[in-house]
C-alpha positions in Angstrom: 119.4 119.7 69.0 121.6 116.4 69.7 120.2 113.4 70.7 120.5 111.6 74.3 122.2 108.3 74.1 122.4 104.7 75.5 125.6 103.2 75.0 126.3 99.0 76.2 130.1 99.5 76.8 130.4 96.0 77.8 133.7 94.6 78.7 136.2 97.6 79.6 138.5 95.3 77.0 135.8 96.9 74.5 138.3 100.2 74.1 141.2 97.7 72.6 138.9 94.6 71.0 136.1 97.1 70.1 134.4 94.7 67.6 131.3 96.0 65.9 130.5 98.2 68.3 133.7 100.7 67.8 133.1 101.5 64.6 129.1 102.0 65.2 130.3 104.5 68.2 132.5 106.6 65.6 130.1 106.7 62.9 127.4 107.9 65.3 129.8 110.3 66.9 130.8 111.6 63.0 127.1 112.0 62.8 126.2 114.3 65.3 127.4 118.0 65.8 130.7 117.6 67.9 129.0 118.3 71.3 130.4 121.4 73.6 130.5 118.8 76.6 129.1 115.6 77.5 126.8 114.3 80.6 127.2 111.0 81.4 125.2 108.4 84.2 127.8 105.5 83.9 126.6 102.2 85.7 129.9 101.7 87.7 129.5 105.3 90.4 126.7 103.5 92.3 125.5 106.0 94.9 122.9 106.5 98.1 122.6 110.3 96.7 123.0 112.2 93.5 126.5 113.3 92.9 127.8 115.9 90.1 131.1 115.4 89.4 133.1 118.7 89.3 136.6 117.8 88.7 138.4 120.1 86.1 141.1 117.3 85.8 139.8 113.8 86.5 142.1 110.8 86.1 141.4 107.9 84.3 140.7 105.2 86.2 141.3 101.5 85.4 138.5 100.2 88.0 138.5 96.4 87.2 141.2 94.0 87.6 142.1 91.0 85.8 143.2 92.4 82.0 146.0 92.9 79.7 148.8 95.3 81.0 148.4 97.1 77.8 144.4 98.0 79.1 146.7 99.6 82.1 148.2 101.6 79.5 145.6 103.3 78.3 144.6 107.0 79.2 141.2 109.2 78.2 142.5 112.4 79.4 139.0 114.5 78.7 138.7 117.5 81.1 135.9 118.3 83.4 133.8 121.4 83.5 133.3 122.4 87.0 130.5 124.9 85.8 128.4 122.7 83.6 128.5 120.8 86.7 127.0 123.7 89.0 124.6 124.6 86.0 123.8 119.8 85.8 123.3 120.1 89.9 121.4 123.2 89.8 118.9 122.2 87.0 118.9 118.9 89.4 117.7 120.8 92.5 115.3 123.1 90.8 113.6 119.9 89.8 113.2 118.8 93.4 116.0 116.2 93.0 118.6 117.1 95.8 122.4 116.5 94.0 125.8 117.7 95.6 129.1 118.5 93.9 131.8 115.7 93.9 135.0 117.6 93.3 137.6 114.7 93.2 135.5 111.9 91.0 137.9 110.1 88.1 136.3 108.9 85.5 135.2 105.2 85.3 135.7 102.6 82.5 131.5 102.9 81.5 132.8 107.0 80.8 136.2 106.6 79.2 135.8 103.0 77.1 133.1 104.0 75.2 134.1 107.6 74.9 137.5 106.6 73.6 135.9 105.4 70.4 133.5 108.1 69.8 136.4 111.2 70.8 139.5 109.9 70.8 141.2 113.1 71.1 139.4 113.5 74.5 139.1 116.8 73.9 135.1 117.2 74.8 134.5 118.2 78.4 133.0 115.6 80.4 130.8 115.5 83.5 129.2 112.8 85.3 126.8 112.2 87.4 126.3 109.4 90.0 123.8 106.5 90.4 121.6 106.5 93.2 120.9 102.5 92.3 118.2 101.9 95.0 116.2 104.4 93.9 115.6 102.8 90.5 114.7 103.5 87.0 111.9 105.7 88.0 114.3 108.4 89.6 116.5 108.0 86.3 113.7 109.2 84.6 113.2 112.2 86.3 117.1 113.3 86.5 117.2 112.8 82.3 113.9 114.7 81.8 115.8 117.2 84.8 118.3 117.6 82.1 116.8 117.8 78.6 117.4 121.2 78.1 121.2 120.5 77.6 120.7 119.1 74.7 119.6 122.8 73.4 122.7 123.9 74.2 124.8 121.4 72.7 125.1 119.4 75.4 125.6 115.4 74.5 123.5 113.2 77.2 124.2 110.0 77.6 123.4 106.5 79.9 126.3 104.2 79.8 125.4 100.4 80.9 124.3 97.1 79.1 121.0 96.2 77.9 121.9 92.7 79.2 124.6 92.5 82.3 125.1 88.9 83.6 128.2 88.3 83.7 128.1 84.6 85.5 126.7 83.5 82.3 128.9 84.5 79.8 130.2 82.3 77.3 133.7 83.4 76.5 134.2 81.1 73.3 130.8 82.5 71.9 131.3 83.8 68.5 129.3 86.9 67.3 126.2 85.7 66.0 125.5 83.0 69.1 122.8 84.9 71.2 121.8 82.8 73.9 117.4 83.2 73.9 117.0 84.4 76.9 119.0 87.2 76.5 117.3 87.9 73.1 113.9 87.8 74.6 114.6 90.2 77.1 116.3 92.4 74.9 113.7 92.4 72.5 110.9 93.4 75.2 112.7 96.4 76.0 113.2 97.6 72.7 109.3 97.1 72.1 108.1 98.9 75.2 110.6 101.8 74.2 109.7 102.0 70.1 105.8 102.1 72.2 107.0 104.9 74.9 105.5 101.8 77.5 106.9 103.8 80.3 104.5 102.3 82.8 105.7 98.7 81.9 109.8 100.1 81.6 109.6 101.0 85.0 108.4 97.5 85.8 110.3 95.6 83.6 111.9 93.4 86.7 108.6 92.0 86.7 107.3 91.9 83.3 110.2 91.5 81.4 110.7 87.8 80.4 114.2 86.5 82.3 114.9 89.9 83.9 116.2 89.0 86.8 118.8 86.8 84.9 119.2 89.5 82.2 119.6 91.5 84.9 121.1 90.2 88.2 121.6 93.9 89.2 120.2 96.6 87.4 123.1 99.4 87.9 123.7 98.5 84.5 120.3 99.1 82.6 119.6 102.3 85.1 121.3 104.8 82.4 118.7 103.8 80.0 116.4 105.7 81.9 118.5 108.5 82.1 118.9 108.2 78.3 115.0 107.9 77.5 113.9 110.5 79.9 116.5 112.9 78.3 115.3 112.3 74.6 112.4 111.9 72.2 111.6 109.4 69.6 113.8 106.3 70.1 115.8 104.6 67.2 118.2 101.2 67.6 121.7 103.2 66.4 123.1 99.3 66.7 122.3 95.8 68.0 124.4 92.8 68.5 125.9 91.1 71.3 128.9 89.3 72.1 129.9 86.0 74.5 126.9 85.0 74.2 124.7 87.0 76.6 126.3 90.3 76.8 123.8 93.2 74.8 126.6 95.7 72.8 122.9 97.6 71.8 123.3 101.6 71.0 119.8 103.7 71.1 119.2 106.7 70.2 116.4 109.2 71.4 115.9 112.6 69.1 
């Protein structure tokens, strides 16, 4: 059975700087059974409903502005699978969690960044499903536990966001090892209450999580977490580090 997966993609420049966290991607991608598709919550298709995306061809799209040309350049043509994404909407509904087909979604930088460095051949299908952000990490949850059974079937599941995502304090000169505390702390609570399966306090943590709110302006970006955790099992750190600073690279497993 594969794992789910949280993966911090970070900055979209991540799929041409990609640091120490490219190389951790493509060992843990050499390590698992190369999947039969992927499902993917990415933190940038916020949503007021649950959306499947069932595109057979989606483009990839450069959603950010402000980069290198050569960022422009660069393609992640993975196709969709139209019915994984009836089987992901259907399993969604059965579970009392209403989700529609989207049939002309592309796929985001928080898809095809991280993805690049774990298949760069793009040749493992890829669906995604939306965000419903206002619904928080509760409803996350419920869609990954919605979902689990993919993974007997050789389906890879998988949040993609940032275990810290404030992006007014960065510190663009930071070298690798500076971690500012704050972001540490935070990070460091959430990997305790998850090695402790905390779930009551997870769902929380915008309250008892020391400097959330900074850690965490917005939480689209720690909302595939929950997708991740409700998906899996035991959770593992697959790799920790962060970079400007502030930014959490983290990569958790859950078997």
């Amino acid at each position: 059975m594969l794992p789910s997966l949280f993966i911090s993609h970070g900055s979209p420049m991540l799929a041409l700087e990609p640091g120490d966290s490219g190389p951790a991607l493509a060992r843990l991608a050499a390590q698992l059974p190369t999947p039969k598709a992927i499902v993917i919550v990415s933190a940038h298709w916020e949503s007021s409903e649950l959306l499947v995306s069932a595109n057979p061809h989606p483009r990839t799209w450069h959603d950010f502005g402000g980069f290198p040309p050569a960022l422009y350049e660069v393609q992640y043509p993975a196709p969709g699978d139209p019915q994984l994404a009836v089987q992901v909407a259907d399993l969604l509904n059965a579970a009392h969690l209403p989700a529609r087909l989207d049939t002309e979604r592309p796929s985001d930088h928080g898809v095809w960044v991280p993805l690049s460095l774990m298949y760069p051949k793009a040749e493992v299908a890829v669906v995604q499903i939306s965000l419903p952000t206002r619904q928080g990490p509760a409803l996350q949850t419920q869609v990954g536990r919605a979902l689990a059974s993919l993974r007997q079937q050789g389906v890879l599941l998988i949040g993609s966001g940032s275990i810290t995502h404030n992006l007014r304090d960065l510190d663009w000169n930071a070298g690798p090892d500076s971690i500012e505390p704050w972001a540490k702390a935070f990070r460091d609570w959430m990997v305790e209450k998850l090695a402790a399966d905390d779930e009551a306090a997870l769902h929380d943590y915008r309250r008892q999580a020391p400097n959330a709110v900074r850690s965490h302006p917005s939480d689209e970006h720690l909302l595939p977490l929950y997708f991740a955790r409700g998906a899996g099992g035991e959770f593992s750190v697959a790799h920790a580090g962060f970079t400007m600073g502030t930014l959490g690279m983290d990569i958790y497993r859950f078997d």
